[in-house]
N, C-alpha and C positions, 0 to 999 in steps of 0.2 A: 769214325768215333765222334762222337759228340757230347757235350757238355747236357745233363740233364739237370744235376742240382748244384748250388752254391749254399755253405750256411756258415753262419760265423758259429764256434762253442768257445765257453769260459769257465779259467781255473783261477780258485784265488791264490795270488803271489805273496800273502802275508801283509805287504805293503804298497800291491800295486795287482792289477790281473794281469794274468797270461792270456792271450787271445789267437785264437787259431780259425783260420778258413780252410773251410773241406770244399775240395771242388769234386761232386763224383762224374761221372761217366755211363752213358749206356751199354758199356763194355765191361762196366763193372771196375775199371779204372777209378782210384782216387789221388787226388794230389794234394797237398798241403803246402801250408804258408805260414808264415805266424807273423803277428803284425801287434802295435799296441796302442791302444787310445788311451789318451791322458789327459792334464788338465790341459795343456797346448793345444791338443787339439780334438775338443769334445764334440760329438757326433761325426767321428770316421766311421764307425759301423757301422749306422745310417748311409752314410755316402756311398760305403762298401757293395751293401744291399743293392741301393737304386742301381750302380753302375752295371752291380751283377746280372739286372735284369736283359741288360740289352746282350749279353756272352751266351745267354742259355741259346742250346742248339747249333752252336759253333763246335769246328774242331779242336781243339783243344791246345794241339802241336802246331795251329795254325800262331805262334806264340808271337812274332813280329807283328803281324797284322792285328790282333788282338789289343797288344799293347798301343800302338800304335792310332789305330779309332777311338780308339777310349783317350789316350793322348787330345786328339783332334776335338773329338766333342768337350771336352771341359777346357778348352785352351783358351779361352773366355778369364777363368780363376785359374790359371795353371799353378804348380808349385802345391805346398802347405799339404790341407786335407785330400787336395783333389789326385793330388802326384799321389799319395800316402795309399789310396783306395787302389788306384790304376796298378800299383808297385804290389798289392797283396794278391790282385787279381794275376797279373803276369807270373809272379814268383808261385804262386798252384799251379798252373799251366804250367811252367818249366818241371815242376818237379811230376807231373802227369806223363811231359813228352819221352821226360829219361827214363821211366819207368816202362812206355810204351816200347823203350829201346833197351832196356835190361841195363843201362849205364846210369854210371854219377852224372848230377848235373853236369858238374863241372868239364866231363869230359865233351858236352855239347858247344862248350869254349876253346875245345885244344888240349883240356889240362889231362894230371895234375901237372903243376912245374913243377912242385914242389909232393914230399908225402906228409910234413909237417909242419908247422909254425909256431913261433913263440910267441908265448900269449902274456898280458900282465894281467896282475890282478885288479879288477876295478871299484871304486869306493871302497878301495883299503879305507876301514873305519869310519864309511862317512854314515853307512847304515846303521853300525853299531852307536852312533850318537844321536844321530834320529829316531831310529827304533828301539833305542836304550832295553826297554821293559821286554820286550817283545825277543829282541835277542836272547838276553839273559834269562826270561822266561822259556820261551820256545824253544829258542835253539842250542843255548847251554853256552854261550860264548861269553870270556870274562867281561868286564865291563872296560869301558873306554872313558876315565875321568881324570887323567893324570899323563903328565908329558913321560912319566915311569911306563904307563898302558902302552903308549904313543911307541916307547921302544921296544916293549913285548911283542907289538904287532908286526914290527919287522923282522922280532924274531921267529915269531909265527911263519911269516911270508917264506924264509928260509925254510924253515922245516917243512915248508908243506910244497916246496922243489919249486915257486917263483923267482923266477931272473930278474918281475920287475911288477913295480905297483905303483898306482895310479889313487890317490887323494886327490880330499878337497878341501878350500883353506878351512881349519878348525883352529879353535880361540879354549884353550886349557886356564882356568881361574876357579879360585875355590872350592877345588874339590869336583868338578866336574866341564865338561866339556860342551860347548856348544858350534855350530855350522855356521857360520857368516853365509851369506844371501847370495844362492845363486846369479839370482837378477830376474828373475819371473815368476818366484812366489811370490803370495802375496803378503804373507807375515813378514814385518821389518824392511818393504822393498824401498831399497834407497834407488832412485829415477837416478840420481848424477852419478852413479857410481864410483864413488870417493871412497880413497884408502887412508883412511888416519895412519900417523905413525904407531898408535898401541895396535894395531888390527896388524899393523907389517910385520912388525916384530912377532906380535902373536903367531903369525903363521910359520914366520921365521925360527922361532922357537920347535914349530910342531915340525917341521921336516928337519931340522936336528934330530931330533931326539927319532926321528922314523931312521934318519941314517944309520944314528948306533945303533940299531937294531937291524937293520938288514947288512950292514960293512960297508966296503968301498965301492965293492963291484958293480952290489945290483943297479938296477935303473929307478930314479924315482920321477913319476909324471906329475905335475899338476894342474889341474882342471878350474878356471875361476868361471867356466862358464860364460856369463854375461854379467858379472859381478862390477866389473871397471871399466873405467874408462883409459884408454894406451896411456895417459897421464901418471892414474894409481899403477898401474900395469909395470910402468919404469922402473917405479919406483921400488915396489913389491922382489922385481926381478935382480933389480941391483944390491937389494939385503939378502936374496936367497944364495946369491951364487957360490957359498963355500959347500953348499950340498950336491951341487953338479947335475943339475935338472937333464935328462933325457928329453922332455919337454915340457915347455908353456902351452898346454892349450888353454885358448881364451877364443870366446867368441867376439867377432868383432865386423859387423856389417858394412864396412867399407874399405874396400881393395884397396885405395890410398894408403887409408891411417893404418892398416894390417900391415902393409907392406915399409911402412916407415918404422913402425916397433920393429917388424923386423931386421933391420939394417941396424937398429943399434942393441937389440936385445941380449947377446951375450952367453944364449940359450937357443937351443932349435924352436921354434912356433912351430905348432900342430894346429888346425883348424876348419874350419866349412862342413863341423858334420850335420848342419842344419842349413845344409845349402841343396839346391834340389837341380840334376840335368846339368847335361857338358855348357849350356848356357850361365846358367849360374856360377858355375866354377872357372869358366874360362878367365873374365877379368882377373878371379885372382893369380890365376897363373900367370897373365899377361904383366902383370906388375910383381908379380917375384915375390908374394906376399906371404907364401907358407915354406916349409921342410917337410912338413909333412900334411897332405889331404886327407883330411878323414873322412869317408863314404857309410851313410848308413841304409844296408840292401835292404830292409822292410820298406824305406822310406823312397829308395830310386828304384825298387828292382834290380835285378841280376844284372839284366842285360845293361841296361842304362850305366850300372854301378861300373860292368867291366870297361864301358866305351870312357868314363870316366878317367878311368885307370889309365888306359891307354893315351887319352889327353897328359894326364898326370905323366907322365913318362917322357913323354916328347919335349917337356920341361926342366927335364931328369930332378923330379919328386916322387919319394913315394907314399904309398897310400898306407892305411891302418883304416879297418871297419871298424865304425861306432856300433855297438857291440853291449848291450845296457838288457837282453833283455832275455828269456828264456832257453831250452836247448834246441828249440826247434832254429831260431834264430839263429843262433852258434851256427849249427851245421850248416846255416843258409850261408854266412856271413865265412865258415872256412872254405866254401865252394870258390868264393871271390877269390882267395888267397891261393886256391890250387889253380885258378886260372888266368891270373894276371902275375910276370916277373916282380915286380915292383912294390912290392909287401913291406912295410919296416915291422907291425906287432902288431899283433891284433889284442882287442878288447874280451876282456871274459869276468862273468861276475864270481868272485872266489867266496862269498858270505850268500846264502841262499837259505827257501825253506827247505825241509826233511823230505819231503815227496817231490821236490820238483825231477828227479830223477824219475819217479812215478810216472811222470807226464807221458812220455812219450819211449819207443819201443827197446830203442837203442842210446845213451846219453852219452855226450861224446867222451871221449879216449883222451887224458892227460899222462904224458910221461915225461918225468924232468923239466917241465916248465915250458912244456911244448904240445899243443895239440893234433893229433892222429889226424889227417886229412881222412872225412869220410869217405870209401868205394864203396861202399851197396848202391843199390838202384837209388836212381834220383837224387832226394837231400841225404840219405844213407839212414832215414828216422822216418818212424812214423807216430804219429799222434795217438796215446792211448784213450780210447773216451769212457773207457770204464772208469779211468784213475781222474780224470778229467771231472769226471759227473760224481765224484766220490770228494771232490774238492769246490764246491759251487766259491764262484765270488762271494765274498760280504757285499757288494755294491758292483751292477755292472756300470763298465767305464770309471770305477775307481780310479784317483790320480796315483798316478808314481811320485809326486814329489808333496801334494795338498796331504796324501796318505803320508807322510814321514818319508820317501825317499829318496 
């Protein structure tokens, strides 16, 4: 078997594309991947391309080796774009080799351990205030302007069978609602990343008002990104603590000051889903700096993602996939979870457009707040390209977050 063609195709996500590599086969084999370029990192699909040329006419199942050269030649830049490309390339190849064996990926790791996993929902509401018009136009969801909406949505979350949801801090004033600053757009980017006290409170307010709305049980996460600095972070986390966070995730570039928030933080820390390779991740473990590692498999690949895990473990932490991005992804991203013990909840986007279901053959299986571990061949989905080509981007390499999200 050998690898004849690589192509990337694109679907628009309303606020962001969907992006998929088809790797075919002169067997007539194909494999898929989904991967996504954004404003972080513009020309991955360029990169993707170049890398692709040096794979054509290899086995395909040859998946270590593969990954592995392509590793070696950009080891020069490793990490960021170059991981991103290598990680789309390996993740087609794995879902070609399971297919060329009639099994789930996951079972080329051992799995499943598990046949299901609980998922939360992600950007509880953050879409809905970015994409305001777009929502309420498109997709028909009430609007989000009022600490009153804030506790509809937890009601929402219940009724629609979530155990748990994942926000980002949002600021409620006159009438409507606005997002505080990730930390890498460019509208309003504050570089010190400083939390006033009205910004504290404001967020303090919005996860109130999400808990009445979901009750005591569920879990609620928060996400500030790259928003602060462990200063504002303190702070932020010492007004929150009557709502009983499940986690702080916060990104935060240094295994030290990570690891010192977390000694006093009062809340479990989630983080490193923009960390690339057991290299990258090891310091933090060596310093005790998370509860939970987040891995995102577009971004490392399978394989890398599980050896991760198994790092993660030896530490007794467990993992959750960063998780932000279509169905193809989903089912890459529950393969990790069927094949490593060490899972605390995975990532899943609960606000989407109307076709993304469209995309692709099979969408994954939610029941009770918990997602169906795929068994079909390979990722257990395949890419529709009729529904794909019936959907063109507005803009290829549209941002997920310059787009509103």
């Amino acid at each position: 078997m050998r690898i004849v063609k690589i192509e990337d195709i694109h679907a628009d996500g309303g606020w962001r594309v969907f992006s998929f590599l088809k790797l075919t086969t002169d067997e007539g084999l194909v494999g898929w991947a989904e991967y996504n370029e954004s404003n972080w990192n513009q020309g991955l699909t360029m990169v993707i391309r170049k890398l692709a040329e040096r794979v054509i006419g290899q086995d395909p199942r040859a998946v270590a080796r593969i990954s592995a050269t392509l590793a070696a030649v950009t080891r020069m830049a490793p990490g960021g774009v170059n991981r991103q490309a290598v990680a789309a390339i390996e993740n087609a190849c794995l879902d070609v080799k399971a297919r060329a064996l009639g099994v789930p990926v996951h079972a080329l790791f051992g799995g499943p351990v598990r046949d299901d996993v609980t998922v939360y929902w992600s950007h509880c509401g953050t879409f809905r205030v970015r994409n305001a018009d777009f929502f309420e136009r498109v997709i028909g969801t009430p609007p989000l302007r009022t600490l009153d909406d804030m506790k509809a949505l937890g009601e929402e979350a219940i009724r629609r069978g979530y155990r748990a949801v994942k926000t980002n801090p949002l600021r409620f004033a006159d009438g409507r609602a606005t997002m505080c600053n990730p930390g890498f757009a460019v509208d309003g980017l504050d570089l010190a990343g400083n939390a006033e006290n009205d910004l504290v409170d404001g967020v303090a307010d919005q996860l109130q008002a999400l808990r009445e709305g979901l009750g005591p049980q569920a879990g609620i996460l928060l996400d500030v990104n790259f928003s602060f600095r462990p200063e504002a972070l303190r702070r932020l986390l010492a007004r929150v603590a009557p709502v009983r966070l499940t986690w702080l995730e916060a990104d935060v570039h240094d295994p030290a000051a990570l690891a010192d928030l977390r000694r006093g933080a009062g809340a479990p820390i989630a983080s490193l889903e923009a960390i690339y390779g057991r290299q990258g991740y090891r310091p933090y473990f060596e310093r005790g700096a998370v509860d939970v590692a987040i891995i995102d498999v577009p971004w490392n690949g399978l394989m890398e993602s599980v050896k991760i895990a198994a790092m993660a473990e030896a530490y007794e932490v467990n993992v959750a996939p960063h998780n932000f991005y279509g169905h193809l992804a989903t089912n890459m991203s529950a393969h990790l979870c069927a094949a490593v013990p060490n899972v605390r909840i995975m990532e899943i986007e609960g606000d989407d457009v109307p076709w993304k279901d469209d995309l692709v053959s099979d969408p994954p299986v939610l029941k009770d707040g918990r997602l169906v571990i795929p068994q079909g061949p390979g990722w257990g989905t395949t890419v529709n390209e009729e529904a794909v080509a019936a959907h063109p981007p507005k803009a290829t390499g549209s941002s997920f977050w310059l787009a509103g999200g």
